[in-house]
C-alpha positions, 0 to 999 in steps of 0.5 A: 894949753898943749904944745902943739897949739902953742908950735902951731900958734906961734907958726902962724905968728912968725910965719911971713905968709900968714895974713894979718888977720891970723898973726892977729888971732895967734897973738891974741891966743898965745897971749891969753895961753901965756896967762894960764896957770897950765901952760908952764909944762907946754910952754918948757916942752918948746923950751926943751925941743931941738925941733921948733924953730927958735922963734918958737922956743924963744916965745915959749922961754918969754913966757916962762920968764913973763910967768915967773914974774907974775907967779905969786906962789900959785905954782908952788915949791916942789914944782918950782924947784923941778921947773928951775932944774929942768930948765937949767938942764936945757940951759946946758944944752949945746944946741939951745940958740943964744936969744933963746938962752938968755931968756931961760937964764933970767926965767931961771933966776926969777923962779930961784929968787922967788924960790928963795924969797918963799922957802930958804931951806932947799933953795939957796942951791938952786938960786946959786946953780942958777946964777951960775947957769945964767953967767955962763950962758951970757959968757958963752953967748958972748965968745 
């Protein structure tokens, strides 16, 4: 799934001039994109763009979370571990918007756990840099 689909889809979604019947159809699209294996990389590209609107990158940063959970191994160690730094960079990033934050922290957390649960030899960094990561964001997004 691209991410254009997913920015239009969640456009239609969030968009208070979209008729029922659309919102309808983007939801049931964007639930059935979530789902599939391939839209990690679509999914941290909205997560990523300072140019979607937070709803957008809120919905995708869900999804990775919604993801994370339901990952049983499908999406494998080096990719997993690129996923979390990737992630953690955006975490960083001063223009990520608090809701959207939050929901990154715990998807960066549940991919470190599971990292962790799977492949103790590189990923208790990542599991540490990830909870402080998401600390920081929950403190910051409290001052």
């Amino acid at each position: 799934m691209a991410a254009h689909e997913l920015r239009a889809a969640c456009g239609a979604l969030y968009s208070p001039s979209s008729p029922t019947n659309t919102r309808q159809q983007a939801m049931t699209f964007l639930a059935a994109a979530a789902e599939q294996d391939g839209s990690w990389a679509s999914c941290l590209e909205l997560v990523q763009s300072t140019q979607d609107a937070t709803e957008t990158r809120y919905w995708a940063a869900n999804a990775l979370f919604a993801k994370a959970r339901r990952d049983r191994g499908g999406l494998g160690a080096e990719p997993r571990l690129q996923l979390i730094q990737a992630l953690a960079t955006a975490l960083g990033a001063p223009t990520m918007p608090p809701s959207v934050a939050e929901r990154v922290a715990v998807a960066v957390a549940t991919l470190a756990l599971r990292a962790e649960s799977e492949d103790a030899s590189g990923a208790s960094g990542a599991l540490e840099g990830a909870t402080r990561l998401a600390l920081d964001a929950c403190q910051r997004d409290a001052a």
